[in-house]
N, C-alpha and C positions, 0 to 999 in steps of 0.2 A: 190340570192345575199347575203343573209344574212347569208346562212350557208356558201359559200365562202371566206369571210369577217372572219367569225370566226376560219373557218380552217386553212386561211393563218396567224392568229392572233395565233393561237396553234404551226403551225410551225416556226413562228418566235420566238416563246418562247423554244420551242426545237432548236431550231441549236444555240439558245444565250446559252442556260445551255450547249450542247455538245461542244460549241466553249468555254465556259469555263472553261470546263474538261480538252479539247487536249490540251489547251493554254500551254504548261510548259516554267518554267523558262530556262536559259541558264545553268545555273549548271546544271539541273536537268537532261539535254538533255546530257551535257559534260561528267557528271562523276554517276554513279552511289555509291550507298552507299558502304563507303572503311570500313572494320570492322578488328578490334585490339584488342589482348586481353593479358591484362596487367594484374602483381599484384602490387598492392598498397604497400608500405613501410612496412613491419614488415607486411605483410600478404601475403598467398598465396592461389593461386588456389583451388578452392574448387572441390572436383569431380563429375561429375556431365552426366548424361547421355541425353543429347539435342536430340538423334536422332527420327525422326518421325517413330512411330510405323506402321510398315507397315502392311498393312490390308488386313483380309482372302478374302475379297469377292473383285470380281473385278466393274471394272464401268458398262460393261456389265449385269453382276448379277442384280446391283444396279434399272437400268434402267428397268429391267423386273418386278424388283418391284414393283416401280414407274406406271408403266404402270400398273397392276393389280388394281391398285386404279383408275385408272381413270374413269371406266365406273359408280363406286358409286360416285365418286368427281362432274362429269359433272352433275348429274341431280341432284344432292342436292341442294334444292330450297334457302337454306342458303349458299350457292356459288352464284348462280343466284342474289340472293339479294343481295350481296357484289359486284358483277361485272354491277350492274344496278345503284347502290350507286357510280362506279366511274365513270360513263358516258357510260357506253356501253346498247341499246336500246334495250329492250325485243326480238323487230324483226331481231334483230343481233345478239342474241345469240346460235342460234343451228347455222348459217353457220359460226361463229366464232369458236367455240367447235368441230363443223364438220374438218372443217381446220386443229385446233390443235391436232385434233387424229387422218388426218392420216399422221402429221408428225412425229410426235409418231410412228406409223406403221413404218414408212419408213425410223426413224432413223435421219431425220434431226434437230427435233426437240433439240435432247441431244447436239449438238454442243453447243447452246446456254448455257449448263450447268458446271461447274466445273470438269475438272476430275484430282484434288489434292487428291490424299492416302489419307489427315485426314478429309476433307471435306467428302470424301465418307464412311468411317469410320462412322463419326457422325451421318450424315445421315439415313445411313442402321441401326445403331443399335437405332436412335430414330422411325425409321420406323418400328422395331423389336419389340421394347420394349414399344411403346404408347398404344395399346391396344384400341385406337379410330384412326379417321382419321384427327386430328388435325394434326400431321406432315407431311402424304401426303398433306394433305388441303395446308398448306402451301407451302409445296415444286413443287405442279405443280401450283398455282398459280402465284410465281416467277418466275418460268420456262415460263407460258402464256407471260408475261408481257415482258420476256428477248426477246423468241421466236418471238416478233413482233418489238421489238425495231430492234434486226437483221434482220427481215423479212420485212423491212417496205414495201419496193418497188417491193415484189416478186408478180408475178401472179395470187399464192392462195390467200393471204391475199389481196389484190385489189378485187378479184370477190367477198371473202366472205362478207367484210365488209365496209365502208362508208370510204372516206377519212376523214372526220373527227373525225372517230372512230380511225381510226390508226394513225392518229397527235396526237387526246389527250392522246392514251394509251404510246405512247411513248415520252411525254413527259412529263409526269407521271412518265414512267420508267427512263429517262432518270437524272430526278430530284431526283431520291431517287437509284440514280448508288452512289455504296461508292467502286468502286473498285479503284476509283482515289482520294481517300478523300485527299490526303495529298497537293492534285492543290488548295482546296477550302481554304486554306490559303497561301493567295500572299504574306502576307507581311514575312510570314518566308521563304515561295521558294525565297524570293528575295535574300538570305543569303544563305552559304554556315557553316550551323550551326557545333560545336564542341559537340558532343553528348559525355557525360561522365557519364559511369553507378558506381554508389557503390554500390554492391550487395553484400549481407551476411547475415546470422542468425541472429536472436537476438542477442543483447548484442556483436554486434561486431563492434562497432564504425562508421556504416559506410556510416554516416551525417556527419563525422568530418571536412572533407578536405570540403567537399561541402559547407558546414558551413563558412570556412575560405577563400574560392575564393568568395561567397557571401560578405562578409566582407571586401574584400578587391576593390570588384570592387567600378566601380565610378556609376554604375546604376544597380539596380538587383529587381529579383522578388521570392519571397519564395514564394510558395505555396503547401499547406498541407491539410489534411482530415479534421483538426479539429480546431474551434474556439480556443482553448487554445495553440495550437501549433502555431499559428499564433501571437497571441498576445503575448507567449515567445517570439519569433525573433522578434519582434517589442520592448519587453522592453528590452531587450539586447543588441540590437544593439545599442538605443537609447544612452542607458547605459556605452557601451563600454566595455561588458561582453564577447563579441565574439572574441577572438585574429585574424584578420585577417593573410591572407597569406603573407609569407616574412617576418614578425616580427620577430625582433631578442629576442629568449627565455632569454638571455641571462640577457637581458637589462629589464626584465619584475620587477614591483615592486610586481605586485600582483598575483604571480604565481598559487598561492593555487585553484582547480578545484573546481568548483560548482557542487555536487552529485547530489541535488536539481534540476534536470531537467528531462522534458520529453522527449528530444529527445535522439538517440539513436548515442551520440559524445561523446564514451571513450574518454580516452587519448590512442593512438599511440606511441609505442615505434618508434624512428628513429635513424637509424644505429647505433645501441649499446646505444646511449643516454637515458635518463631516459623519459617516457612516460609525453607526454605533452598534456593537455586536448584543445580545442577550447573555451571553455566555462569556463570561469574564475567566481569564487563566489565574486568576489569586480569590481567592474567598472573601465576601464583606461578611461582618457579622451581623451586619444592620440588613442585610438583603436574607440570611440563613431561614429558611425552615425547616422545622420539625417531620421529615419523609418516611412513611413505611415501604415496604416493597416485598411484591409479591408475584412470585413464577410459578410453573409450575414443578419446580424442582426445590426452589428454595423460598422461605420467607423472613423478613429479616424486622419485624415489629420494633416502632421505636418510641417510649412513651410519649405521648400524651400529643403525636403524628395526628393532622387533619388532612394530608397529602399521603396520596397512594400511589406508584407507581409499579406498574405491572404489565404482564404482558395480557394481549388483549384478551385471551381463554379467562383468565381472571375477574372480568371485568364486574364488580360490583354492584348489583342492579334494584339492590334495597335501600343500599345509604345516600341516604340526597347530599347533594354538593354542590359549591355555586359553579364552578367551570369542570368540564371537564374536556379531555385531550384526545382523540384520537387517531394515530399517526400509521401514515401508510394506507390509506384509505382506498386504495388502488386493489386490494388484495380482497376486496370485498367479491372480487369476480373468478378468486381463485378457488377452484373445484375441491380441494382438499379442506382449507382453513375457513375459506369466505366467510362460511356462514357464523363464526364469532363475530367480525364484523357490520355482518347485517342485525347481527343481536343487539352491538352498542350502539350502533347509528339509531334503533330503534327505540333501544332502552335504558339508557345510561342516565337517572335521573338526575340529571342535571339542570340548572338553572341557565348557564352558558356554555353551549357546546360547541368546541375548535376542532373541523377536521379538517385533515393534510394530506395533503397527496399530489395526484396526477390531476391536470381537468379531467381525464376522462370520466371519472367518476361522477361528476355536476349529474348532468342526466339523473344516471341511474339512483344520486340520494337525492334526489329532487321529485320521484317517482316513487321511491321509496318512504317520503315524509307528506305526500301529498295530502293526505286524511287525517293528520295530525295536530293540526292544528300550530303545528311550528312555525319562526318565523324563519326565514334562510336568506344568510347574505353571503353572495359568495366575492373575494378577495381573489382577485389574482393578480399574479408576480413572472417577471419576467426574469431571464436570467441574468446572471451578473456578470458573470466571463463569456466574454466570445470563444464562439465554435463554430470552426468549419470542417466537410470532408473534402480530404485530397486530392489530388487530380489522378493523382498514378497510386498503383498498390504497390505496397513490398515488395511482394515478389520472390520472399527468398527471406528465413527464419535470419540467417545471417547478416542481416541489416537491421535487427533489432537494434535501438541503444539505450542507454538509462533514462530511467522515468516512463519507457514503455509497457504498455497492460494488454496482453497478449490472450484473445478470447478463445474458447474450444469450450466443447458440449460435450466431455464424455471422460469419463476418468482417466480412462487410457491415451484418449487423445492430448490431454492435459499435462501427462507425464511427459508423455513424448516430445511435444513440446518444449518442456523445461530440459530434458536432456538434451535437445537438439541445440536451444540454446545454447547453452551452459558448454557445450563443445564445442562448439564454431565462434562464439565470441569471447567466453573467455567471462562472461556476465554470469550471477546468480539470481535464481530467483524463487520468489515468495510463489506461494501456493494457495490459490483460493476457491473453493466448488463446494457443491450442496451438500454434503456428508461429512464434509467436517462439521464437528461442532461451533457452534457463534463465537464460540472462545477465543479456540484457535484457529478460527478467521480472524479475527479482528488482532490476535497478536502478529498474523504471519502480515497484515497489514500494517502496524508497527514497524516493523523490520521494513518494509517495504519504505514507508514514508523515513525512515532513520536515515539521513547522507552518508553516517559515519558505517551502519550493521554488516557495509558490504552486499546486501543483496540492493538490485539496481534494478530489476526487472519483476512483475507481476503475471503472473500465469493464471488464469482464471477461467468461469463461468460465469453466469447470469446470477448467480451467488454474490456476487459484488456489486449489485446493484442497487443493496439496502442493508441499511444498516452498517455501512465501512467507510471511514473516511478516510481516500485515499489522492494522493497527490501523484495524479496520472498526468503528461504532459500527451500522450499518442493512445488511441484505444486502435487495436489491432484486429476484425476480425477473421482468423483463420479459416470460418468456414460459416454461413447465416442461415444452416438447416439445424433442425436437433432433433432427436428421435422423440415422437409422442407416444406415451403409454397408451392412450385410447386409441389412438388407430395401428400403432405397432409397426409405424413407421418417419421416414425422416421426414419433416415439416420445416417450410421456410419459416425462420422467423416474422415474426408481426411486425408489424410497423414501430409499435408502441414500445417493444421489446429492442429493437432496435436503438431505439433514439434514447432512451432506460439506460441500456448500455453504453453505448457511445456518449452520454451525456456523461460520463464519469470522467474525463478527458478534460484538463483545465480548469480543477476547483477553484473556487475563487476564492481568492487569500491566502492560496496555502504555495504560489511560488513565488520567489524575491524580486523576480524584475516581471514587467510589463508583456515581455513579448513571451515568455513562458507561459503567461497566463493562458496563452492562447489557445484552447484545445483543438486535436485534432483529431481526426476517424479516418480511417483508411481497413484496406481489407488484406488478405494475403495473396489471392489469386483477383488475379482481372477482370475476370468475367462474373464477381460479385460484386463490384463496385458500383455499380449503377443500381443494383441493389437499395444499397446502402445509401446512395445521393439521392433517391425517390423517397427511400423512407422519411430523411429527414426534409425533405420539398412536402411533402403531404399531409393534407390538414389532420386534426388530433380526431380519432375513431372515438364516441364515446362508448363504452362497457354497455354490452348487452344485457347482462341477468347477474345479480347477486345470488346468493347459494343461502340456502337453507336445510337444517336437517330437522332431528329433534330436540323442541323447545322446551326450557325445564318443567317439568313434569309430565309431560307430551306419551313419552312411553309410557310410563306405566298407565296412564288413559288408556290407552291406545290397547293394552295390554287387557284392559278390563274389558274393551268394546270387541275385543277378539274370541275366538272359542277357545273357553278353560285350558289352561297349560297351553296356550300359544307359546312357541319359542322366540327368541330374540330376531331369528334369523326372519320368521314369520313376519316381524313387525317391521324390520327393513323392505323387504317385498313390498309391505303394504306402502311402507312411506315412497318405494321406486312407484310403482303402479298405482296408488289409490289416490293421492295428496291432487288438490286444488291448485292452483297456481294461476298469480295472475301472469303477464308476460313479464315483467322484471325479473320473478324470480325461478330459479332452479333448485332443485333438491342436490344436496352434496351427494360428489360421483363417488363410490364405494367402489374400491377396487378388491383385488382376492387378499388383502393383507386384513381389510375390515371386516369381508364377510367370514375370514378366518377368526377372527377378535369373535364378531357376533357369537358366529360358533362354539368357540369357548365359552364366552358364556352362556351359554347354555347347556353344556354339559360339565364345567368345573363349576359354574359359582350359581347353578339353576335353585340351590336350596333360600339366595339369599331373598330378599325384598325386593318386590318392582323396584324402587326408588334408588339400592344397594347396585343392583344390575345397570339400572343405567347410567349411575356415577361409572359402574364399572366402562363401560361400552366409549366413555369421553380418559381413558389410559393413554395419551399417547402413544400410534403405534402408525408406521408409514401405512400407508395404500399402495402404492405404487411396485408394478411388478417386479421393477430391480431390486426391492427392498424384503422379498417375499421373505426369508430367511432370517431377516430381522426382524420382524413380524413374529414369527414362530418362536423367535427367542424369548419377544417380549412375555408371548400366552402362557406358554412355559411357566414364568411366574404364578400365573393366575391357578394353572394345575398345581403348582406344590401350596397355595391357597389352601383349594382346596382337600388338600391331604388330612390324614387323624389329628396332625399337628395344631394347622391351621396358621402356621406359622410360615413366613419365609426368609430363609437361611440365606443371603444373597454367595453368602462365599462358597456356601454348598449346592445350592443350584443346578440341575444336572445343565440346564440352557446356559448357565454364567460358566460351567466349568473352561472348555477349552478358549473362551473369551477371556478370563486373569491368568489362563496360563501364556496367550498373548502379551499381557501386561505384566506379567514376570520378567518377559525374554525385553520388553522393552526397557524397564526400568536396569532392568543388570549391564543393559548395552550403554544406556545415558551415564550410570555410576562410573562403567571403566572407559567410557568415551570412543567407545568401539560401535562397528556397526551390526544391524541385525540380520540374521539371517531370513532369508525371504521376506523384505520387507516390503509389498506389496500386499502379500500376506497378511503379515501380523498388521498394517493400517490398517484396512481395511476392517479385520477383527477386533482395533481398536474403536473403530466409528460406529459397529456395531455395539460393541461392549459398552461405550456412551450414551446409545439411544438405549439400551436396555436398565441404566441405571436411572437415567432419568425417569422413564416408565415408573421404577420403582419410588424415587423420589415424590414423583407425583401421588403414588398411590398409599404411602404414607400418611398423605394430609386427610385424605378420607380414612383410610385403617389401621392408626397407627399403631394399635396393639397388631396385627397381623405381619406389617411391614415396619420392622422395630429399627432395624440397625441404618436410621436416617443418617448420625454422622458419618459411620460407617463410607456408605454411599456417596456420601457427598466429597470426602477425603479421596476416593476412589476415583471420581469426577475428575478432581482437579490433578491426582495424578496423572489419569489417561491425558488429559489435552497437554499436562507436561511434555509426555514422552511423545507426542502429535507432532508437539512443536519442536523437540529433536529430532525425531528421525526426518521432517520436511528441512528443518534446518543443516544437516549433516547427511543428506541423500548425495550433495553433486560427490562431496567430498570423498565417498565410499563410495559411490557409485565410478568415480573417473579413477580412483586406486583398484578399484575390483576390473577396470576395462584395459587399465596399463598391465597388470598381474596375467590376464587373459592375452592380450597379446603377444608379453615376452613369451607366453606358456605356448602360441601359436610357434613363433619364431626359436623356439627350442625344441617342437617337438617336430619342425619344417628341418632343422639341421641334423641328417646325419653324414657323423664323424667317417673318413676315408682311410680304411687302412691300406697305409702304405705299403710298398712292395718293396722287399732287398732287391738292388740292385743287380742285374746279371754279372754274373761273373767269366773275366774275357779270357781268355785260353790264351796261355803266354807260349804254347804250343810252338816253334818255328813252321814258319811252311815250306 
């Protein structure tokens, strides 16, 4: 009775998820996605080759593949273990397995699989190229999973296994199906949304219009990648800095453009008229709106705001609005983040939705809205400043000059850089790479664009490629490999990444004569250069797969469809291995910093609520292997959580301690204007002690009687990027008096003193 009881409890939880999938709205059923493709005003068509690479190997091939792994797949006791982890019973797994091979045999099996060109494509050549069985591993274990959600009711599957083995696997499956993701948000299927892309290169204006229909509605929602970029459209708006749509230029008092910005809103010529910016350097108070703003560290509510601007993790997915923003749309294929913006592309109910970005993207939200019932016209824009690359490379750091943006991939290579600089010419320079905070990125870019700050030179990464407004005349790459955390080793740059970067070179508007305007790209060694001239000769690759993880309330679903006391860690498994997918999309890649996170929670915070856990599990905290340590910091938190207290003490912290005693030694060095000792060191422990307060800031908004001392924190914040922004500002300074002090100290301890001899004495003796 009691296994009864629970099977019919399992299949009422599967036909409620599959009834919520089929469910579709009345557009969605009426009209399928109508796609238009426009140019924007003084811009045209960019060229561009969209077509899906058709692939040597057929699905057949694919599948015989596939099959070869299976008979090492089935008895790998670390498969077993994973499939006993999601409820299937020791004594059911060889007639289950039995089952599944010989529909395999017989060919049925592969129905249940995709047979899309680029799906089998990716497929075959990560089956190709893995070199372990991780990607079979996966690929026939999705295949199990699919295989029985379609097979519920058949024959084989009833003799091999348990009815209540085959309710929970398929609804399991059924719960982590994203081939319908775009049902799981009703309140935008309930609209019949206006999808409006601005696609283009750097430096091609084309936030502007976006900017201006935001501006001009009576509700809207911006959201963007980064802290700073949020908080500009929130002071702008406020301000009345943003010209909305319709304004008569005519009539403007304060026409003159603000250069002074990080988004990417030239001014637009329109029909022969003189080029008008969105972003005005003086405030109207006839253009001002009412802006709220929301990170995930701070929030800054301002009465009686129908404008939101926030970063994309925030994105608001209950309150309808007539336009909304979404910027950076390029990022939707990035393996860590993407999948917030596959969230807003999908569900941001809005009546008119502006997104920005790369073309590459077109494709992949055009595949992504397919079943929607949206209408989508996509805008593109050409650049506004000319860019060419150079015929010859540098050659040699020492021929940098001002206004040059000097690229490198690695902390260390980055330093080195600046000091190599900074010695042979005699130039300063600003400081820009992923682990600083957005803060103090964008102020070390400041200083960089200032004539008067004395720093003249830009030393950076791929970090500067969003979000900075900088006034680059030369982008320099020193090296077009970077080391990738997935395969653990150096990987040339993309094409995309390439021209990303080097598109930074020659803002437009932001130098005083004509021939400045001109960007330029060049490399440091020679034998990169042709590199870098194919990158930019070669048409635009569109983005293979957006990223998805879990969608809100997804886990604890998933949690209920699992065996009782599933752990956290369990339900990521299920989402790598069990989840549906059509070819667009991928599941976000979890590296050991996450499954460290999962881990925690499930042993510091396992008392809370499904729904508690998996606010918890969305804490900002890197993935990536160089960040492991910051990761550990962050959990840290989560264990003094969980403590008798229940409280956590940030200044007490055992993971915060030797992190502010960092920020002691920085702030005592900025007060007496002296340098730090080991200051490689203490940044470093400052960049983590940043990402760790943030975490905390975040985790406030959800608990805030647990995570009390929010000003606290926030005061804390903007200390650290203070002392960020000194010690990168006063490194050459301390750095070239600690090198002269070493030297003399060479050349004094190279001299030793002669002692003399008294003279012999001559014997006045006669002979």
């Amino acid at each position: 009775m009691n296994v009864l009881s629970r099977s019919l409890r399992l299949l009422a939880c599967s036909r409620a998820t599959v009834s919520a999938y089929l469910t579709r709205p009345r557009s969605a059923v009426l009209s399928a996605v109508r796609l238009a493709s426009t140019a924007s005003t003084g811009a045209s068509p960019l060229s561009t080759s969209q077509a899906t690479t058709i692939p040597h190997i057929s699905a057949t091939q694919l599948h015989q593949k596939l099959a070869s792994f299976f008979g090492e797949w089935s008895s790998s006791e670390t498969v077993r273990t994973r499939l006993r982890s999601f409820g299937i019973a020791s004594t059911e797994l060889n007639p289950l397995l039995s089952a599944f091979s010989a529909s395999i045999r017989h060919g049925s099996a592969w129905r249940s699989m995709s047979d899309d060109p680029a799906h089998i494509e990716r497929l075959w050549n990560a089956l190709s190229t893995d070199g372990t069985m991780d990607s079979a591993d996966r690929a026939l274990n999705q295949l199990l999973y699919s295989w029985v959600a379609d097979n519920a009711s058949s024959f084989e599957l009833r003799t091999a296994v348990s009815s209540e083995t085959i309710f929970r696997m398929v609804a399991v499956a059924n719960e982590l199906d994203y081939r319908r993701l775009a049902n799981r948000f009703s309140d935008a299927r309930r609209l019949r949304r206006k999808i409006i892309m601005h696609v283009g290169p750097t430096n091609s204006g084309k936030t502007h219009n976006a900017l201006s229909a935001l501006a001009a509605a009576r509700s809207g929602q911006y959201m963007g990648p980064l802290r700073l970029l949020a908080f500009e459209i929130f002071s702008r708006l406020n301000s009345g800095q943003i010209v909305p749509l319709g304004a008569d230029p005519a009539s403007d008092p304060y026409p003159e453009p603000d250069e002074q910005t990080n988004l990417d809103a030239a001014p637009l010529p329109r029909n022969g008229q003189p080029a008008l910016s969105a972003i005005r350097a003086h405030g109207d108070p006839r253009y001002a709106r009412k802006c709220s703003m929301i990170t995930g560290e701070e929030r800054r509510d301002v009465k009686g705001s129908t404008i939101t601007a926030c970063t994309v993790e925030m994105c608001d997915f209950q309150k309808l609005s007539d336009v909304a923003v979404i910027d950076e749309i390029q990022m939707i294929a990035d393996p860590d983040r993407g999948r917030s913006w596959t969230a807003a592309v999908l569900g941001v109910p809005a009546r008119e939705v502006h997104i920005c970005g790369e073309e590459s993207a077109v494709p992949l939200v055009e595949a992504l809205l397919r079943d929607t019932g949206d209408d989508i016209v996509v805008n593109r824009y050409q650049r506004l400043s000319p860019l060419r690359v150079a015929d010859e490379p540098l050659g040699d750091l020492s021929n940098v000059q001002e206004g040059d943006c000097v690229v490198a991939f690695s902390r260390s290579r980055i330093f080195a850089a600046k000091a190599e600089i900074e010695r042979r010419t005699k130039l300063r320079c600003a400081v820009a790479y992923g682990r600083l905070p957005p803060d103090v990125r964008s102020e070390q870019a400041a200083l960089f664009n200032d004539p008067n700050s004395g720093f003249d030179v830009l030393v950076g990464s791929d970090a500067l490629g969003m979000g900075l407004n900088l006034k680059i005349r030369r982008v320099i790459f020193t090296q077009i490999s970077k080391y990738s955390g997935l395969t653990s080793c150096e990987e040339q740059l993309s094409n995309s990444a390439i021209k990303q970067i080097g598109g930074r070179a020659g803002r437009f508007g932001l130098h005083e004569d004509n021939d400045a305007n001109i960007g330029i790209v060049t490399t440091l060694k020679k034998e990169d250069l042709p590199a870098v001239k194919a990158a930019f000769d070669s048409p635009i690759t569109p983005l293979a797969q957006a990223y998805v993880d879990f969608t809100d309330g997804t886990f604890a679903r998933l949690i209920r469809a699992l065996p009782p006391g599933s752990s956290a860690v369990v339900a990521l498994d299920a989402l790598t291995f069990c989840s549906r997918l059509p070819p667009h999309l991928e599941t976000t890649v979890l590296g050991k910093g996450m499954r460290l996170m999962f881990a925690t929670v499930d042993s510091a915070v396992y008392q809370l609520t499904a729904r508690d856990r998996e606010d918890a599990l969305d804490i900002p905290c890197p993935s990536s292997k160089s960040e492991d340590d910051t990761a550990i910091a962050i959990l840290e938190l989560l264990r003094e959580w969980s403590g008798p207290e229940g409280r956590v003490d940030i200044t007490r912290a055992p993971s915060a301690a030797g992190l502010l005693q960092a920020l002691d030694e920085a702030v005592k060095a900025q007060q007496t204007g002296g340098p730090v000792a080991k200051p490689t060191d203490v940044l470093t422990r400052l960049e983590t002690l940043h990402k760790v307060l943030v975490a905390y800031a975040w985790a406030f908004w959800k608990w805030p009687s647990a995570f009390y001392a929010h000003s606290t924190v926030i005061s804390l914040l903007r200390t650290g990027e203070q002392c960020m922004n000194y010690m990168l500002g006063s490194w050459a300074k301390h750095a070239i008096h600690a090198s002269l002090r070493k030297r003399r100290e060479r050349r004094e301890r190279r001299y030793v003193p002669v002692k003399l001899r008294a003279p012999a004495k001559i014997s006045r003796t006669a002979v």
